[in-house]
FILUMVEX-115246 format. One record per residue: residue in three letters; x, y, z of N, C-alpha, C in turn. Coordinates in steps of 0.02 Angstrom, whole numbers, plus 32768, in hexadecimal, padded with zeros to 4 digits. Each point is the difference from the previous one (the first is absolute). Example, Ala and Ser with C-alpha at 12.3 -4.5 7.8 and 13.67 -1.06 7.14 Angstrom:
2
<Ala <8294 7EE4 8186> <7FD3 803B 8000> <802D 803C 8000>>
<Ser <7FEE 8035 7FDC> <802A 803B 8003> <7FD9 8037 8025>>
END
This chain:
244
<Unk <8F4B F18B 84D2> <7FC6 802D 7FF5> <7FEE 8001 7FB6>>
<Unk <803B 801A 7FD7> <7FDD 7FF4 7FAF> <7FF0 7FA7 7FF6>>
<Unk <8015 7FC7 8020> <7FF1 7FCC 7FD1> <7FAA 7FEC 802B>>
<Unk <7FF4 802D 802F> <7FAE 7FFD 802B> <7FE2 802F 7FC5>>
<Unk <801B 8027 7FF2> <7FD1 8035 7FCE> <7FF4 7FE8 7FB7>>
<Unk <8040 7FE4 7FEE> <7FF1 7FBD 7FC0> <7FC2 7FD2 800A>>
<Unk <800D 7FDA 8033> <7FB0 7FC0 8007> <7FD2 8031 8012>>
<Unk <7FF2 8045 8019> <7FBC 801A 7FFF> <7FD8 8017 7FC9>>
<Unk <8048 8013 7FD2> <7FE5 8014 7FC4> <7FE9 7FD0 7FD7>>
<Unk <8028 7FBC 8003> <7FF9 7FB5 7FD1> <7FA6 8012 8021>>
<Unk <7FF2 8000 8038> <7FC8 7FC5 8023> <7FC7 8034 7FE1>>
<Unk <8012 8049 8009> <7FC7 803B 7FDA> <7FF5 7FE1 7FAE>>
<Unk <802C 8002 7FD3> <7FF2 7FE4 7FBF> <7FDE 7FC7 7FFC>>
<Unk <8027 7FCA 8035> <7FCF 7FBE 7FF3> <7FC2 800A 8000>>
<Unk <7FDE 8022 8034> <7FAF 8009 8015> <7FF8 8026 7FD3>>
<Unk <8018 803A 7FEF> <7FDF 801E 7FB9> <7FFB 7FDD 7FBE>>
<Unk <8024 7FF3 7FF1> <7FFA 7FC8 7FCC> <7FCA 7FBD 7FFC>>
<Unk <7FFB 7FDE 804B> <7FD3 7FC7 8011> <7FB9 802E 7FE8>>
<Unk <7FF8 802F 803F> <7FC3 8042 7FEC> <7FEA 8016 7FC3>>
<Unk <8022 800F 7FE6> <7FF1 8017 7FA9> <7FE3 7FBB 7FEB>>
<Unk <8042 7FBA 8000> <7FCF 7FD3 7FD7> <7FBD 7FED 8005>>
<Unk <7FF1 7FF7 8043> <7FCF 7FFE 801C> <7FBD 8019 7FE3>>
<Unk <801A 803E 8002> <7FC1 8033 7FE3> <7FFF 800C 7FBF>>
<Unk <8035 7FF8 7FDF> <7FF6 7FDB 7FB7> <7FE7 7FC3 7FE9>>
<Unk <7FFE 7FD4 803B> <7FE4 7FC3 7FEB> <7FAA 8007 8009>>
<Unk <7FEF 801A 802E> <7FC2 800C 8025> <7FD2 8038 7FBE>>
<Unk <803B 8031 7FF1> <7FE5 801A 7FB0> <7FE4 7FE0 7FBC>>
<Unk <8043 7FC2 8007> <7FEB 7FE1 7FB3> <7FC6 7FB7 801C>>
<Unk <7FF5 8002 8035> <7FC5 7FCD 801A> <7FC6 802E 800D>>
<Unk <7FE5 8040 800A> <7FD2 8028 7FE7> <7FF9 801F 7FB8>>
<Unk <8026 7FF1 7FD8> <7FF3 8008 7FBE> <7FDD 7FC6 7FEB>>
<Unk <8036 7FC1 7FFB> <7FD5 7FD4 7FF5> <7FAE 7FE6 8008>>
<Unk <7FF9 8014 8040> <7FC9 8000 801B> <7FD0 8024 7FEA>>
<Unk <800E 8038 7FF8> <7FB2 803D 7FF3> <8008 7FEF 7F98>>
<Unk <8034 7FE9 7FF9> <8002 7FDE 7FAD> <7FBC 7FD5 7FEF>>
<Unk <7FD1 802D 7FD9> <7FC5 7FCB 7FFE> <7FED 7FFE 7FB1>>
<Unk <7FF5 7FBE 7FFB> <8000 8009 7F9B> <7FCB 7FDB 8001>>
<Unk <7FD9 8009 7FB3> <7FD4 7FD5 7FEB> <8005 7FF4 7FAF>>
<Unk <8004 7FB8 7FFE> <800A 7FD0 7FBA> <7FB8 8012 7FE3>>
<Unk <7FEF 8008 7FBD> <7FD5 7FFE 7FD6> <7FFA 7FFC 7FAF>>
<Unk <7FD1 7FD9 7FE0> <8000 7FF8 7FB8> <7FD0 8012 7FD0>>
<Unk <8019 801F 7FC5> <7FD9 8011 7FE7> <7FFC 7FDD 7FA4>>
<Unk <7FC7 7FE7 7FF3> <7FF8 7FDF 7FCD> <7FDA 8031 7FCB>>
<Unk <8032 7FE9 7FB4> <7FD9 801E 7FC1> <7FDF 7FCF 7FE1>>
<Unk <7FE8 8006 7FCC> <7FE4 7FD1 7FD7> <7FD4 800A 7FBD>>
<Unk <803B 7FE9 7FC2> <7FD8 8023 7FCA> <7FE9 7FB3 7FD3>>
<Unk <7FC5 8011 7FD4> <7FED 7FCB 7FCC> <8024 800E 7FD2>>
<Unk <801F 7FE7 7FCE> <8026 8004 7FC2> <7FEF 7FCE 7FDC>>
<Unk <800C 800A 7FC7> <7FFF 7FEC 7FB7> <803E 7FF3 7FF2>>
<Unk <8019 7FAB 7FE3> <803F 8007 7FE2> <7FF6 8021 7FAD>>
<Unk <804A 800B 8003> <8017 8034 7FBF> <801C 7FF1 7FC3>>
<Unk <801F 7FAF 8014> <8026 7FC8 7FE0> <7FE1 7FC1 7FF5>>
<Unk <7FF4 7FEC 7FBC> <7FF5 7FA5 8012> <8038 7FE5 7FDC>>
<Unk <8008 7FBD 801F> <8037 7FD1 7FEB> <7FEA 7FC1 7FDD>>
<Unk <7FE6 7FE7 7FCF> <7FDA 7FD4 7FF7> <801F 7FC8 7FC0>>
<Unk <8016 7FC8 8016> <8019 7FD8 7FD8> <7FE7 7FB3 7FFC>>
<Unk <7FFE 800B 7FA1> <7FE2 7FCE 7FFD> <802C 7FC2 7FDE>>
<Unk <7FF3 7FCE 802A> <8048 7FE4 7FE1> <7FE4 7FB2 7FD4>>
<Unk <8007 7FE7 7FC3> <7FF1 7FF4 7FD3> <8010 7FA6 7FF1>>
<Unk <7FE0 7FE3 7FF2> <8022 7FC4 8016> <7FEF 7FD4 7FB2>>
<Unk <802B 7FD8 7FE2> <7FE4 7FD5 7FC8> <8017 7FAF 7FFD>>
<Unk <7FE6 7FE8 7FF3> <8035 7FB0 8002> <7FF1 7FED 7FBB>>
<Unk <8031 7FC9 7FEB> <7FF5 7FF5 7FCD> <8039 7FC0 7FF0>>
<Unk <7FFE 7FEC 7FC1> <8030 7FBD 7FFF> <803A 8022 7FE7>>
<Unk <7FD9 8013 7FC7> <803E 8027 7FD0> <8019 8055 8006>>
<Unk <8028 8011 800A> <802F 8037 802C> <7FEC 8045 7FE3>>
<Unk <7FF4 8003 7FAB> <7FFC 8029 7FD9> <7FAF 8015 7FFC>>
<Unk <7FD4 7FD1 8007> <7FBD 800E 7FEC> <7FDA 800A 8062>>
<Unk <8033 7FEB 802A> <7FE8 8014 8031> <8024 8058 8005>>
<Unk <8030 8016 7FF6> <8014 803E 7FF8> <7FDA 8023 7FE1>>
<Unk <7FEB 7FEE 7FBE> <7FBE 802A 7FD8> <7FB5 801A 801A>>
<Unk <7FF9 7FC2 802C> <7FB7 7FF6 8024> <8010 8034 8039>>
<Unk <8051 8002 802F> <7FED 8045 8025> <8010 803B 7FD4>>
<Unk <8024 8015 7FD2> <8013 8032 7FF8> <7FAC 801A 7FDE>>
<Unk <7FCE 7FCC 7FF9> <7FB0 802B 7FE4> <7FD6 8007 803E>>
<Unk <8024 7FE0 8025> <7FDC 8010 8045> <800E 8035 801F>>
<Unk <8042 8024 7FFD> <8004 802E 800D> <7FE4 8043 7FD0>>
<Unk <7FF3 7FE6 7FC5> <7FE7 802C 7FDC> <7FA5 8019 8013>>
<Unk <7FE9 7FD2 800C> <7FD3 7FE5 8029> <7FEA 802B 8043>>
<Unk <8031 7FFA 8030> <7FFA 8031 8038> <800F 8045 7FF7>>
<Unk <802B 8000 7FDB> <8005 805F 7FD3> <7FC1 8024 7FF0>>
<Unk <7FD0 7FCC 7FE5> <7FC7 8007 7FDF> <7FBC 801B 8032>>
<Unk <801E 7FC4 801E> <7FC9 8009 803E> <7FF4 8042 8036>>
<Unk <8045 801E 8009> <801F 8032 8022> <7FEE 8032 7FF1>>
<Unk <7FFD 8007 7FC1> <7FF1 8030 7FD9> <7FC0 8010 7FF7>>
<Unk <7FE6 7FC0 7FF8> <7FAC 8022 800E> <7FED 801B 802E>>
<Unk <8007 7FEA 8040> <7FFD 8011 8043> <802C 8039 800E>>
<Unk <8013 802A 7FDD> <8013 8038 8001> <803E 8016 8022>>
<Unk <8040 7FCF 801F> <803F 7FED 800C> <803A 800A 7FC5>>
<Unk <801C 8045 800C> <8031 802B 7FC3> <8030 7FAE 8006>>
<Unk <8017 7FEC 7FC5> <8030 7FD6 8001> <804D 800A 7FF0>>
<Unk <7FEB 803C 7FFE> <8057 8022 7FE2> <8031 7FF5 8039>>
<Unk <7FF2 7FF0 8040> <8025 7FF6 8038> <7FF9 7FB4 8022>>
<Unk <7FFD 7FD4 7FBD> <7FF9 7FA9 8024> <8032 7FEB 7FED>>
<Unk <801C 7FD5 8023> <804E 7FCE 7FFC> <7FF8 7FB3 7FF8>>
<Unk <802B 8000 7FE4> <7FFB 7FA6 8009> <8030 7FDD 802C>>
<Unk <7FED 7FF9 8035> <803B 7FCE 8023> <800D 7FC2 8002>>
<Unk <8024 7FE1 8037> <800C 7FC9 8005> <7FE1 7FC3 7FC7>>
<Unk <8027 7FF8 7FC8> <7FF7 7FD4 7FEC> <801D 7FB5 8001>>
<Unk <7FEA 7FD3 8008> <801C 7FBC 8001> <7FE5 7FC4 7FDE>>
<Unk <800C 7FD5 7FEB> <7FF5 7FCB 7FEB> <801C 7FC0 8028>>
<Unk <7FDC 7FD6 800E> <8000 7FBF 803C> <800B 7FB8 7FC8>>
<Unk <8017 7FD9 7FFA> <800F 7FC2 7FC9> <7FF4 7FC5 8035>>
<Unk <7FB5 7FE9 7FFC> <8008 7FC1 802D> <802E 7FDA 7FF2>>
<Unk <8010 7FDC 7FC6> <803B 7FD1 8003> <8041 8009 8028>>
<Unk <8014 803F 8006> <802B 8019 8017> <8008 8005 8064>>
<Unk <7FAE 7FE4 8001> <7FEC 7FD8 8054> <8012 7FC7 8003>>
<Unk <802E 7FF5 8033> <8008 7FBD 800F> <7FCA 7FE1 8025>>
<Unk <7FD9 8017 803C> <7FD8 8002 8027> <7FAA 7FF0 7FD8>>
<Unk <8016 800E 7FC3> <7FC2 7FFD 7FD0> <7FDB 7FB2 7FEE>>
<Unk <7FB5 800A 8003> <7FC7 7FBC 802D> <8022 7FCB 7FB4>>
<Unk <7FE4 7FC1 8005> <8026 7FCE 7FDB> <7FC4 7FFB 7FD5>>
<Unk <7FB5 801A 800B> <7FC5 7FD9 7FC3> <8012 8044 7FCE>>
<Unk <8036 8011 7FF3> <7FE4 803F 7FD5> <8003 8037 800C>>
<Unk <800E 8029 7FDA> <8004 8053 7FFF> <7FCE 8021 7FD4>>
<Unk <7FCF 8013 8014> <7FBB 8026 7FCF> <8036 803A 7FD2>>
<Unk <8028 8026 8022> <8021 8035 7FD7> <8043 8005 8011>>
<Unk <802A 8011 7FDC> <8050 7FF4 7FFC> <800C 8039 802D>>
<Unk <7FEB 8038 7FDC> <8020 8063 8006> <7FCA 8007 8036>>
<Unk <8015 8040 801B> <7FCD 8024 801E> <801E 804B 7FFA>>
<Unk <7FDB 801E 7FCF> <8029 8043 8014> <7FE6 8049 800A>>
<Unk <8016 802E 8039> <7FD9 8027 8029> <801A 8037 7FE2>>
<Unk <7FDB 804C 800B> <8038 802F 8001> <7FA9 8033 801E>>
<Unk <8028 802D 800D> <7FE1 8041 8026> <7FDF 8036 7FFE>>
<Unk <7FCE 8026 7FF3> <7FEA 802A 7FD0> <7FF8 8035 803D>>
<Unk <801E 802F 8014> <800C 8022 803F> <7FDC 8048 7FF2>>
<Unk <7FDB 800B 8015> <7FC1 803F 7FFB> <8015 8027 803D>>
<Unk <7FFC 8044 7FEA> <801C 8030 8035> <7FC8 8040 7FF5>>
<Unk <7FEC 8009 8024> <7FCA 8031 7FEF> <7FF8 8045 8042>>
<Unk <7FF0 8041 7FDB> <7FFF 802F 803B> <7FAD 800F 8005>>
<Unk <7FE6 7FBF 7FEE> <7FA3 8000 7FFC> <7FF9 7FC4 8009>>
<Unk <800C 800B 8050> <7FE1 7FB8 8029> <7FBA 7FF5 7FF7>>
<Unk <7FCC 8017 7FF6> <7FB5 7FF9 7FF2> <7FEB 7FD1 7FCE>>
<Unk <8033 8019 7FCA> <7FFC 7FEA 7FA8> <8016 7FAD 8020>>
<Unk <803C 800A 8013> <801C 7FB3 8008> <7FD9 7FED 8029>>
<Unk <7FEE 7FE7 8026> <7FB4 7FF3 803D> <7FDC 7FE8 7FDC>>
<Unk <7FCD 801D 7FCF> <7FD8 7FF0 7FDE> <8020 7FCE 7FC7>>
<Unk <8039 8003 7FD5> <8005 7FD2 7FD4> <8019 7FC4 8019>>
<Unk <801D 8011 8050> <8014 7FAA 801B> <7FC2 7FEC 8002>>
<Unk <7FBD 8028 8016> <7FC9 7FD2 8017> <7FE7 7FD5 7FBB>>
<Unk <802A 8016 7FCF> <7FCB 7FDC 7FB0> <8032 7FC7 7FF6>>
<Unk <8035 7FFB 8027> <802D 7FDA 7FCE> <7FFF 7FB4 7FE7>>
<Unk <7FB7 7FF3 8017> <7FE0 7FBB 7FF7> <7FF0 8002 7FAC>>
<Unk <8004 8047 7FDA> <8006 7FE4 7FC0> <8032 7FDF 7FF3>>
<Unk <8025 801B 7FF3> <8059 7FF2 7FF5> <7FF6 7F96 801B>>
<Unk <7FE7 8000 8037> <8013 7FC3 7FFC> <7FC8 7FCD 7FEB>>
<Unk <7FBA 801F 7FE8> <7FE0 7FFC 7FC6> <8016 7FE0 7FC2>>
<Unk <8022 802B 7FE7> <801E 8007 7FBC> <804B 7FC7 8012>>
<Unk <8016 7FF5 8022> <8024 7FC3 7FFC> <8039 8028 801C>>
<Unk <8016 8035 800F> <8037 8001 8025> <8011 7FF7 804A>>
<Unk <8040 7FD4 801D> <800C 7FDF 8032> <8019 801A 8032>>
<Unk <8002 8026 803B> <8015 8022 8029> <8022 7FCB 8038>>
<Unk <8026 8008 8010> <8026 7FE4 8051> <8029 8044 801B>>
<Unk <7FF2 7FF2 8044> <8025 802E 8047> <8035 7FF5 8017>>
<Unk <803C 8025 7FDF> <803D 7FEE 801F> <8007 8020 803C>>
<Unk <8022 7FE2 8042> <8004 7FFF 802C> <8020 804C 8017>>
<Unk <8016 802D 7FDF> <801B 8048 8006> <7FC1 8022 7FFB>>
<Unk <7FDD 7FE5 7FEF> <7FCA 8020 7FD4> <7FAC 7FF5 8049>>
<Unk <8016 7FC2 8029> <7FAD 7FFA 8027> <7FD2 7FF6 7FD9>>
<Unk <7FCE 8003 8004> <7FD4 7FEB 7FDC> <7FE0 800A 7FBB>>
<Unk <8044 802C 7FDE> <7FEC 801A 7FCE> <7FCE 8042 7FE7>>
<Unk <7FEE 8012 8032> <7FC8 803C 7FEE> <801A 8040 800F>>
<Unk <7FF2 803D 7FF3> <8018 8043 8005> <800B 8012 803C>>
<Unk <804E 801D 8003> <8010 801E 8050> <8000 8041 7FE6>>
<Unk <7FE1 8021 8042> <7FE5 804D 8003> <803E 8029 803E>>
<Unk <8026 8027 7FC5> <8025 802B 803E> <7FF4 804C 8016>>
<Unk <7FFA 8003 8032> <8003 8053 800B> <8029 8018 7FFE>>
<Unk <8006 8029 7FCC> <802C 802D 8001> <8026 8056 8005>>
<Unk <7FCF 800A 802F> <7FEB 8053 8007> <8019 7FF1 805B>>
<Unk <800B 7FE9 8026> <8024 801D 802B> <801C 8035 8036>>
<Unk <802E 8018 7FCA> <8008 8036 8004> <7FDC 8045 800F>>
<Unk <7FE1 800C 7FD2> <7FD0 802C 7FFF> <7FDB 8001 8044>>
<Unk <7FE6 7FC4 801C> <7FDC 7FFA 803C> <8023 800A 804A>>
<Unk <8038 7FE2 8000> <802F 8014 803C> <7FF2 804D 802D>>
<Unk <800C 802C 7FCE> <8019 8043 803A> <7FBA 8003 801C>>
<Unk <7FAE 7FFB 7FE2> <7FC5 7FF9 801E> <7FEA 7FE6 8034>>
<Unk <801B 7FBC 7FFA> <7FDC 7FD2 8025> <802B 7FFF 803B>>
<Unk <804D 8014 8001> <802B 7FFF 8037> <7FCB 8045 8020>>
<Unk <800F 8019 7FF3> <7FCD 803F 801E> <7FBA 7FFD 8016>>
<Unk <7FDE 7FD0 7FD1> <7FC2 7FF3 802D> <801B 7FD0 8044>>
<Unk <801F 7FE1 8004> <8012 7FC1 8032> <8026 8039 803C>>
<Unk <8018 8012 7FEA> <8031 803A 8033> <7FB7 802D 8039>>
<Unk <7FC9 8025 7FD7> <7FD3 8019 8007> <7FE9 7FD5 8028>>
<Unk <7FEF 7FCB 8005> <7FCA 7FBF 800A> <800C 7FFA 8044>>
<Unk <8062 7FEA 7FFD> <802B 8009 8046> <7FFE 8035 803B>>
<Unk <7FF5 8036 7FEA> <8007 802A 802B> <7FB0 8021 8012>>
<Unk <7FD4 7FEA 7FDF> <7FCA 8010 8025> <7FE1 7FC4 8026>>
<Unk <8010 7FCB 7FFC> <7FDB 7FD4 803E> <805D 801B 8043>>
<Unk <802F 8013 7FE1> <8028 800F 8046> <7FED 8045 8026>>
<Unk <7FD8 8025 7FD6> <7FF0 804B 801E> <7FB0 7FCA 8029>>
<Unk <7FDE 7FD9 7FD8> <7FC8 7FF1 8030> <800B 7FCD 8043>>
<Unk <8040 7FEB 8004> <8020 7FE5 8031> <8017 8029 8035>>
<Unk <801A 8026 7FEC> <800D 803C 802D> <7FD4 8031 8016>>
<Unk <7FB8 8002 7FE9> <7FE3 8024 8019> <7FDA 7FC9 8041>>
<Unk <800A 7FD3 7FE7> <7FD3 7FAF 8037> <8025 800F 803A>>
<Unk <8038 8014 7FEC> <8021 7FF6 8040> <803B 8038 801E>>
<Unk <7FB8 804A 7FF1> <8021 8036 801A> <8043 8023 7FE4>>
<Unk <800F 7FE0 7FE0> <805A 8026 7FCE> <7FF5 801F 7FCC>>
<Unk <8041 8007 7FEA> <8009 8033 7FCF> <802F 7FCD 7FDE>>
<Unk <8012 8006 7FA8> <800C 7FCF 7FEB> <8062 805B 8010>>
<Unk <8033 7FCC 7FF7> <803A 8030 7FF3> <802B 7FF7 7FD9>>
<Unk <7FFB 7FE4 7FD1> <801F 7FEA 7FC7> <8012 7FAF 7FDF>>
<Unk <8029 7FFB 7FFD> <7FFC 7FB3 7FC3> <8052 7FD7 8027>>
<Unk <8000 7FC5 800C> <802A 7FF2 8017> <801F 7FDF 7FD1>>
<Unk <7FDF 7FD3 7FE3> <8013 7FDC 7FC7> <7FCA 7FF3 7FC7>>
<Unk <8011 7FEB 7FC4> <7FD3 7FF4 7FC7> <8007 7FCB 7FCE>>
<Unk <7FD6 7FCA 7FFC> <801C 7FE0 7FD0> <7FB4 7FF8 7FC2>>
<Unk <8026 7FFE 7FB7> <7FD9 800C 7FC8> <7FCE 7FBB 8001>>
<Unk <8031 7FAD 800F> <7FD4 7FD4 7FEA> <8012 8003 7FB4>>
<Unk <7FF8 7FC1 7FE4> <7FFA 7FD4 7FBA> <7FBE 801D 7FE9>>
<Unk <800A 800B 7FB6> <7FC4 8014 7FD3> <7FEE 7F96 7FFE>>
<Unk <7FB8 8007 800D> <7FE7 7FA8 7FDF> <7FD0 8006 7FC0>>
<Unk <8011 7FDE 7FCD> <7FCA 7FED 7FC8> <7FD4 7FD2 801A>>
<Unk <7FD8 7FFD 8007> <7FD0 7FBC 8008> <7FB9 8007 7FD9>>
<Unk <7FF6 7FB3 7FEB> <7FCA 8003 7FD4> <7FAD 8026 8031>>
<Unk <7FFB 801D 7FCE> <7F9A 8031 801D> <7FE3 7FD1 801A>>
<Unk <7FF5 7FC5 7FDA> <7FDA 7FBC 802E> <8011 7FC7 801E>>
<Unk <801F 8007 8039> <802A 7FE1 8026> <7FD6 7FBC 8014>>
<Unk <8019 7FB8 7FF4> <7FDD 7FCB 7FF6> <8029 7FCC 7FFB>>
<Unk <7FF8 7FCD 8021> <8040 7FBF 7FF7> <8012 7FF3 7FB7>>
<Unk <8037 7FEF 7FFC> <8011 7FFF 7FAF> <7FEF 8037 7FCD>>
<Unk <7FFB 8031 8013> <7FF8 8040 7FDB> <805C 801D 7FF2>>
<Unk <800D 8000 7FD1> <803E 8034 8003> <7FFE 8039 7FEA>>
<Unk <802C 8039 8014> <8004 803B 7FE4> <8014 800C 7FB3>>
<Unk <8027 7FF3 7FEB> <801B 7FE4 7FB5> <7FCB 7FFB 7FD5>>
<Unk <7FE0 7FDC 801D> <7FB7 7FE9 7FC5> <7FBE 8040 8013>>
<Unk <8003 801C 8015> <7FC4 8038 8011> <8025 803C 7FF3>>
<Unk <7FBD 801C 7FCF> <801A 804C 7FE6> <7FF3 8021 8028>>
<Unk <7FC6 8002 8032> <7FF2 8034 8031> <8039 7FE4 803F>>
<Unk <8017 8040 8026> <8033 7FE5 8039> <7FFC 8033 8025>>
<Unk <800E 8001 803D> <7FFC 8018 803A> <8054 8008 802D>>
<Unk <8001 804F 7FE5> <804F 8016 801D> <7FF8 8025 805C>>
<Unk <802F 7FDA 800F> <7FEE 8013 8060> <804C 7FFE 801F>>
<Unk <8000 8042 8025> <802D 801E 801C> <7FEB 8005 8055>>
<Unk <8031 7FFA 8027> <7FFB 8012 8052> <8047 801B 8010>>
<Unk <7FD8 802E 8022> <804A 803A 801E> <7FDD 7FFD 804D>>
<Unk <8054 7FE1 801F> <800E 8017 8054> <8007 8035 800B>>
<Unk <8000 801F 803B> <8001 803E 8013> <7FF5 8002 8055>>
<Unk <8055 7FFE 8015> <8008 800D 8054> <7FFA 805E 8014>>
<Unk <7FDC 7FF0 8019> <7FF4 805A 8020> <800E 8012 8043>>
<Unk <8024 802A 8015> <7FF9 8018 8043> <7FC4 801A 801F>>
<Unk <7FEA 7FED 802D> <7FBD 8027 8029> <8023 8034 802E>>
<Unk <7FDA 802D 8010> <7FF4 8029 8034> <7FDD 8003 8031>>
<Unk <8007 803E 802B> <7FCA 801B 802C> <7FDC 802F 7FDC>>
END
């Protein structure tokens, strides 16, 4: 009699237990179900002005003899000081970099009718300016400079040699524009939800998206680097729960 009353009780738990899962399962498959979300994005977009220019001019002389080609740049750089200065570029913050001197003889690879110049020697005149405008305008003149006989070449760190424009304000723009984009998001999801009878019920997930620099006049072979005007653009996701 007790080991009949043991398996009745086993066989009551089993079915309660089977029962419960059951209807726990049948629970978390109507959650899922009446679970209704909608994905949406919202875009900022500001014009900016860079704040920084980078502008280096890098200096080139050849010559036979080592000493009088050294003289010829060190007036050439005196030269571009000059020039800078007219054009209204503070020079108290210019560097001289990379300097080198090249000794054809010292090429093995070097042509057999002759060498026009022995030396070649470069160095860097590196302009840093927080008046990208000023620099803009004196790159556009710098056809005196090579007027007057001084020799420019583009070292390869460098691209094409002409002024890179950075933005550098950033910051400042972030907590705005995340907020306009956030704004942007949630009113085409409130006009989604009204299309389609709901109620928006909160935020499921959120993502900020990459701040992008890109140049204002977007054009094959245009880079950002070289354009002072630029165009900062943000997109924020935004999963929402709907309602009834």
């Amino acid at each position: 009699m007790q080991n009949r009353n043991l398996v009745w009780g086993s066989l009551i738990v089993g079915v309660g237990l089977a029962l419960g899962g059951l209807f726990a399962g049948e629970g978390i498959v109507r959650a899922r179900t009446a679970e209704r979300v909608v994905t949406v994005k919202g875009v900022a977009e500001r014009e900016v002005q860079a704040g920084l220019a980078i502008w280096p001019l890098r200096i080139s002389v050849s010559d036979n003899d080592l000493a009088k080609g050294h003289a010829k740049l060190a007036a050439d750089i005196v030269r571009v000081k000059d020039f800078l200065i007219r054009n209204g570029i503070d020079t108290a913050a210019l560097e001289l970099q990379d300097f080198s001197v090249t000794d054809a003889y010292a090429n093995q690879y070097a042509p057999q009718g002759g060498i026009a110049s022995r030396y070649v020697i470069r160095q860097t005149v590196m302009v840093r300016s927080n008046d990208p405008e000023t620099v803009l305008g004196a790159s556009q003149r710098i056809g005196e400079l090579v007027a007057g006989g001084v020799v420019f070449s583009s070292g390869n760190e460098f691209g094409g040699g002409g002024p890179t424009f950075i933005f550098n304000a950033l910051g400042e723009l972030k907590p705005k524009m995340i907020a306009e984009a956030t704004a942007q998001a949630r009113a085409a999801a409130e006009q989604f939800a009204r299309d389609s009878r709901s109620r928006i019920a909160g935020i499921r997930s959120a993502n900020q998206g990459l701040f992008e620099i890109r140049p204002r006049d977007e054009a094959p072979g245009v880079q950002e680097s070289n354009q002072i005007n630029k165009t900062v653009r943000v997109v924020a996701t935004v999963e929402y729960f709907l309602k009834d």
